[in-house]
N, C-alpha and C positions, 0 to 999 in steps of 0.2 A: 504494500500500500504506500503512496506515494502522498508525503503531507501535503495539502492543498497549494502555499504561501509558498513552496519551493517549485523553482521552473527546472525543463531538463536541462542539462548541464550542456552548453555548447561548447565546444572546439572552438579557440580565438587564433586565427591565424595572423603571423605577424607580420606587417609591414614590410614590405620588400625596402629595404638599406639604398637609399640612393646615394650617393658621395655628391655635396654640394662642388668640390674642388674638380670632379668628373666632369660634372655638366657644365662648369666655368669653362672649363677647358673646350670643350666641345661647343659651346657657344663662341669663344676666340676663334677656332678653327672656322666655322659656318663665317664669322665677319672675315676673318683673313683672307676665307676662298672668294667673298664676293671683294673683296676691296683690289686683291690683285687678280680676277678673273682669272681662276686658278683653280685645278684640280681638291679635290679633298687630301690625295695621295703627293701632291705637290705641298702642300699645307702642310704635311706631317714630316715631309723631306727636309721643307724651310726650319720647322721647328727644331728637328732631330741635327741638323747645319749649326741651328744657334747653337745649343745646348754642349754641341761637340767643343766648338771655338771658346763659349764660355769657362767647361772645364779645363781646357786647355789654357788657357789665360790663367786660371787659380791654379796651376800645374809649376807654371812658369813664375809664377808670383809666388808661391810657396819655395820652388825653390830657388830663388833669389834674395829669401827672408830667412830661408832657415838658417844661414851661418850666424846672423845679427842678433837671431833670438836665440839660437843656441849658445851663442856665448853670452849676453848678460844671464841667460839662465845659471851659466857657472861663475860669476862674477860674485867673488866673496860681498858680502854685507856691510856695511859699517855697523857693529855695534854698539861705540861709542856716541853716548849721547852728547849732545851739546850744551854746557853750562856758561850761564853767564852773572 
C-alpha cells in the first residue's frame, strides 16, 4: 500500500555539462570565419598558427631568463639588519 501524500519516485536526469569556455571559443571561430571569409578548418589552422608562435615566444623568453633568475635565486641574502 502506497501512502496517499507520497508520489512515485522519478528518475532526475542531469543536465548535460556544457563548458561556457567551449562555446566562447566556438563563437570566436563562427566571427573569425565570417570576418576573414574563411573556412571553419582555416579558422582552426589560424588559431593552432597562433598558439604555436605564442608558445614558442615563452620558449625563447624563458630561456633567455632563466640564467638571470637562476642566479639571484642562488644569490646569498643579506642578513644583517640595518641600525641607525
Amino acid at each position: 500500500m502506497r501512502l496517499p501524500w507520497r508520489r512515485e519516485a522519478r528518475h532526475i536526469e542531469p543536465r548535460p555539462m556544457v563548458c561556457l569556455n567551449f562555446q566562447e571559443l566556438q563563437t570566436a571561430k563562427e566571427i573569425l570565419a565570417e570576418v576573414f571569409h574563411a573556412r571553419p578548418l582555416d579558422v582552426e589552422e589560424m588559431i593552432q598558427k597562433m598558439a604555436f608562435r605564442f608558445l614558442k615566444l615563452l620558449w625563447l623568453l624563458a630561456l633567455s631568463l632563466g640564467p638571470a633568475i637562476a642566479s639571484n635565486q642562488h644569490r646569498p641574502q643579506n642578513s644583517q639588519k640595518r641600525t641607525r
